[in-house]
N, C-alpha and C positions, 0 to 999 in steps of 0.2 A: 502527389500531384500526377492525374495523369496526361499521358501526352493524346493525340486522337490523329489519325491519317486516315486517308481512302487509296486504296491498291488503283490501277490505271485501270480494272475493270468493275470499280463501285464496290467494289469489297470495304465497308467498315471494319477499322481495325481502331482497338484502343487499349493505350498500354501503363503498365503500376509499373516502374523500376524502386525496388525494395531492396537496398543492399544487404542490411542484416541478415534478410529471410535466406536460409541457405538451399532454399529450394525454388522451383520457378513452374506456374502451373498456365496448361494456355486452354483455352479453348474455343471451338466453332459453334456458333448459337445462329440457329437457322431455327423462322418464323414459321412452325412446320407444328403439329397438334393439331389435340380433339377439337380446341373449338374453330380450328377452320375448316376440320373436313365437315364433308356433306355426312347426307344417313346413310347414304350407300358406298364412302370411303369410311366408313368407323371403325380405325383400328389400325388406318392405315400408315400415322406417323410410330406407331409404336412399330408395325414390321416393318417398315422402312430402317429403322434403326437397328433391330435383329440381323437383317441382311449386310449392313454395311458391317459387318465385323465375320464375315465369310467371305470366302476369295474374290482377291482382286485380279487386276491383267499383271498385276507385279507379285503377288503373293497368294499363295494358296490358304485355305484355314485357316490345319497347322501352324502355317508359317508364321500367321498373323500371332497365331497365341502364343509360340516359341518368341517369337520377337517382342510381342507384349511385357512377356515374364522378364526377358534380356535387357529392356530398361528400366525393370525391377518401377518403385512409386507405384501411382496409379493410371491406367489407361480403358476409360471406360466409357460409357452415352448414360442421358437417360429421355426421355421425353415426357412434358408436362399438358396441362392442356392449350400451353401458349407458346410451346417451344420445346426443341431437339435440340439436344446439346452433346458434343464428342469433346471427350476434354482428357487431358494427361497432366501430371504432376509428378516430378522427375528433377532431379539435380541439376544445375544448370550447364553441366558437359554433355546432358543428352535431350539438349533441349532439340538440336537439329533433327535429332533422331525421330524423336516423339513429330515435330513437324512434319517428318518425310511420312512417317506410320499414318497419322490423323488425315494428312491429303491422298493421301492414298486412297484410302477408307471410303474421304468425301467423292474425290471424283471419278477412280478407279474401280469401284463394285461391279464383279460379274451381272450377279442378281442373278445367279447360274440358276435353274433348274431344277432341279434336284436336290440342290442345298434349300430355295426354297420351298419344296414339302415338307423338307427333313423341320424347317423351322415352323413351318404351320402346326406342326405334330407340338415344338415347344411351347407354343404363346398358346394353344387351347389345355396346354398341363398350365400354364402360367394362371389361365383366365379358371380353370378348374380351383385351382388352389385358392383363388380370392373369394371362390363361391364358400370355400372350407373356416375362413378366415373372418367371422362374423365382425371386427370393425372395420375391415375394407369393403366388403358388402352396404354395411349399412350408408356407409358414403356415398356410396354408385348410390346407392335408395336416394339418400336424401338430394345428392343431385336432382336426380329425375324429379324430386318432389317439388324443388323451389325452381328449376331453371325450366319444366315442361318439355316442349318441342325444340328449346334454345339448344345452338351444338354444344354448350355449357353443359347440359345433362347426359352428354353422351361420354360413357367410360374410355379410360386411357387406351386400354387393353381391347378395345371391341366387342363383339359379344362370338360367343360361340359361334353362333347362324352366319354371320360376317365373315367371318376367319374364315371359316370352314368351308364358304363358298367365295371369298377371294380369289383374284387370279394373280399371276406375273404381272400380265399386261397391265392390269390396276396399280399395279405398284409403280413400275417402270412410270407410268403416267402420273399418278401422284407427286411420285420423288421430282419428276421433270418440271412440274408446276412450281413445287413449294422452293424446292431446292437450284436457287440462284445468288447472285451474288450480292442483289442488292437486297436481296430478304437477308444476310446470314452478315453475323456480326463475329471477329477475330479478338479475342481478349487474351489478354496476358499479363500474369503478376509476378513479383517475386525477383529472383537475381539474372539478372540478363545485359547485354550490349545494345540498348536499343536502335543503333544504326544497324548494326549487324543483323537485329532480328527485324530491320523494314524490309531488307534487301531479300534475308529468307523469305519473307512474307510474300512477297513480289514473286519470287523464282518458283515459289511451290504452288502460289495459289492467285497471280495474276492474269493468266492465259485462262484461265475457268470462262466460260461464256453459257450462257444458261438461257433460254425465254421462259417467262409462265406466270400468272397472275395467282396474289393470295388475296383473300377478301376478307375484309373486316365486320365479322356477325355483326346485326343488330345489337342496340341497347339492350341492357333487361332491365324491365319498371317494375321488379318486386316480384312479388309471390300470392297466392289467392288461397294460404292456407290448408294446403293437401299434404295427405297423408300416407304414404308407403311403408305398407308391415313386410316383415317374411317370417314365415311359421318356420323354425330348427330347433329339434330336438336337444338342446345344447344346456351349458347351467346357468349360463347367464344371458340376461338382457340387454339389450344394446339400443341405447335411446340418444336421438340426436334430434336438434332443435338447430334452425336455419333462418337469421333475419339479416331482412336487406343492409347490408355494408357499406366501405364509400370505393369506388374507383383508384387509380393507384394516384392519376395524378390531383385528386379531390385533396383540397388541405387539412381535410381535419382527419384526415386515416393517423396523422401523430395523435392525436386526441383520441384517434377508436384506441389506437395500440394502446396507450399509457391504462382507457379504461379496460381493458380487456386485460391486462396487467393484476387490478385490482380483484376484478369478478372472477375471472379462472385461470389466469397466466401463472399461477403457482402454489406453492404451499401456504403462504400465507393468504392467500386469495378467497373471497368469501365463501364462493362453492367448497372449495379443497376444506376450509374449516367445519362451513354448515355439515356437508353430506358425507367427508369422509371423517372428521374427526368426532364430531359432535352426535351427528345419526349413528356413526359406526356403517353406513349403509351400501359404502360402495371403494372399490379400488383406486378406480379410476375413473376423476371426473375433472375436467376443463374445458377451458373455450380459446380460441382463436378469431382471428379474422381472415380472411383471405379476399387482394382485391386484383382485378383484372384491369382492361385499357379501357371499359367504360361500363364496369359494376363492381361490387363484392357481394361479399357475406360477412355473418358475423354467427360461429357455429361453435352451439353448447354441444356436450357429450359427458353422456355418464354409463358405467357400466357395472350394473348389479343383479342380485338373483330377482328370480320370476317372484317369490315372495315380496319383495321391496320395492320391485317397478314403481307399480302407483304411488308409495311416497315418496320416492326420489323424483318421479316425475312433478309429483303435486308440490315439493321443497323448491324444484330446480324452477318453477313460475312462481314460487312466493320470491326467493330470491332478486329474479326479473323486478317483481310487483317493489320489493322494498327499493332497490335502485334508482326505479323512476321516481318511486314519491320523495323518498327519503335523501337523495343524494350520495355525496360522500363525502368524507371527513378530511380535513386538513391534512392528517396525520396515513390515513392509507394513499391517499394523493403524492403526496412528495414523497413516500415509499416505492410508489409504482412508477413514479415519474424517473426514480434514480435507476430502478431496477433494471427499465428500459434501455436506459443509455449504458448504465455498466455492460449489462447482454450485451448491445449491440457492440462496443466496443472491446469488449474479449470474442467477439463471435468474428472480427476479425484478424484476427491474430495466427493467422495462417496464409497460403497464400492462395490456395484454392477457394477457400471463402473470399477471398478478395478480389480474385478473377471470377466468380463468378457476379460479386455486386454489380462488378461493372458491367460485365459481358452482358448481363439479364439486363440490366437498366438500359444499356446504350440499345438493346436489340427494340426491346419495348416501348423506352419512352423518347426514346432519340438523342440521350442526354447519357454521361457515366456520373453516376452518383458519386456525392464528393461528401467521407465521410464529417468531414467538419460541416458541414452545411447540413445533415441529419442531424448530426447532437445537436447543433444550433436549434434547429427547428423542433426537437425534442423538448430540448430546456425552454422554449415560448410556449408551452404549453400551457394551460392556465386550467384548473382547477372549473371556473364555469365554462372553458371549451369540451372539458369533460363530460360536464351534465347539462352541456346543450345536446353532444351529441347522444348521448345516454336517451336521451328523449326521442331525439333524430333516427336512433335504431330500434331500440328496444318497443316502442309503442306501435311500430308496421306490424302486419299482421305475418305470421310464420309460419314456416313449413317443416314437417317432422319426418323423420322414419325411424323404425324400430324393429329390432329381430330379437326373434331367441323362442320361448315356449311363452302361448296365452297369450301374445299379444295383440289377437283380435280383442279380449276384454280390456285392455287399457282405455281410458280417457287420457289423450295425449294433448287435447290442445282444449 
């Protein structure tokens, strides 16, 4: 059960007390990402989060990473493209600790100088490495392919050209926008005093006062079927397929998940049987869905050599083809349906997964997700919610991209 307060300065806080867990994990989830910058901040919530773990007015670098390692767990950020998040997970005698470290972090950044070139030098080795990394590349592609001009298509990491000609002053102005109190949501799981940790809450991080406005992109209505190669000399293929998804708070996202379970969420999964067991054709192939505050996707991937492209590609649309016509069986249904809920309930079973369900949900949907009310809503799943939406996704028209060698001669779509 969790509990939910507001700090005296609009800070959301919501909190898991888990006695078993012998661990306690918190974190700060500030509405800060790719898809709220502009095109000319692209890049900028990822260094925003590089800087915040370089000196503070209270600690220098060093100090930060000496002290990091000093409360041993974990203390670390990451940025998505709907959110920044500083989180620690730590035993519950250094919960204080971690609190003093993480507000530090949040309100105390130099944004020195010199530390920041030193890190522009790191995020263009970072954004270097992803160009090396043919299935992270092909994702930046197929963003760009289904989402166009949306800040949806614009990569976590920025592009080289961005970076490279950022300033401080963009930054400082950025973090001052995005990063306030009533955008950043305070989550915590695990073993804790929860009067104890209201008052922490308050001492470390109620005096924060902040101005600045975030804006919520546009809708996306879909995709118009484009297509993004990249020629690399490499051994293999990298092919991805991108059809419109549902939204987070859409009802039937239980119905994509369960079908996406069935089509490429695992080994037994049709793809994993058709293409890797049966073709022999590929390593690695599944699908996911991924949904935001007002779209998703629903994204195949397969990865084979330049010889088998075209029939993995040409398998991976019979598959599609047989699903809409054909449906699905009683028997791969309540397999995917259990599989689902099993996953999601051992995927909780730590307390960092748990602080983050909340923390992301409350930040996003304005709500902390309460796992009994997901199983619930798992298990009303129905077999024809399935292959309503099977129809509902899979028949939109889709958007591809694809790297490796020859893949201007594919027929992709």
């Amino acid at each position: 059960m969790c509990e939910e307060f507001v700090l005296s300065n609009g800070l959301r806080v919501v909190a898991e007390y888990i006695p078993h867990f012998p661990s306690v994990s918190v974190g700060l989830w500030i509405g800060a990402g790719s898809m709220y910058e502009t095109k000319e901040e692209n890049g900028l919530s990822h260094f925003v989060e590089h800087m915040l773990f370089k000196s503070t007015e209270n600690r220098t670098t060093r100090g930060i990473a000496v002290e990091m390692d000093a409360i041993g767990g974990q203390v670390n950020a990451f940025t998505s493209k709907e959110c920044t998040c500083y989180y620690a997970k730590v035993i519950a005698e250094h919960l204080e600790r971690a609190m003093d470290l993480l507000s530090d972090l949040l309100l105390h950044a130099r944004m020195d100088e010199e530390e920041f070139e030193k890190e522009r030098g790191v995020i263009l080795e970072e954004i270097a490495m992803g160009e090396d990394t043919p299935e992270d590349l092909v994702y930046d592609l197929l963003a760009e392919a289904y989402f166009g001009d949306h800040p949806l298509s614009r990569p976590i990491l920025g592009t080289q050209e961005q970076i490279a000609t950022a300033t401080r002053q963009a930054l400082i102005d950025f973090r001052k926008k995005h990063y306030r109190p009533d955008n950043t949501v305070l989550a915590i799981a695990g073993q804790f005093d929860l009067d104890a940790f209201r008052d922490m809450a308050e001492r470390y991080l109620g005096a924060w006062q902040a101005d600045g406005h975030t804006h919520m992109p546009a809708p996306v209505n879909g995709c118009d079927g484009t297509i993004k190669t990249r020629k690399k000399d490499i051994e293999q293929v990298h092919i991805c397929l991108a059809y419109p998804g549902v939204a987070q708070e859409d009802e039937e996202l239980y119905a994509l998940t369960v079908m996406n379970n069935l089509f490429g969420g695992g080994m037994s999964s049709r793809l994993f049987q058709r293409i890797r067991e049966e073709m022999g054709a590929a390593y690695s192939v599944y699908s996911y869905p991924s949904s935001y505050a007002n779209c998703g996707t629903m994204t195949i991937y397969a990865g084979t050599s330049p010889e088998l492209a075209q029939p993995v590609i040409d398998a991976l649309h019979e598959q599609i083809a047989e699903l809409i016509s054909g449906g699905v069986t009683d028997e791969e249904f309540s397999m995917a349906k259990d599989q689902l809920k099993v996953s999601y309930i051992l995927g909780l079973e730590s307390s960092s997964s748990r602080m983050s369900s909340i923390g992301r949900s409350k930040l996003m949907r304005g709500r902390a997700v309460d796992p009994q009310d997901v199983v619930r809503k798992i298990e009303a799943v129905t077999k024809e919610d399935v292959e309503r939406v099977i129809k509902r996704v899979l028949t939109q028209p889709c958007a591809a991209a694809v790297v490796g060698r020859n893949v201007d001669q594919l027929k992709v779509l």
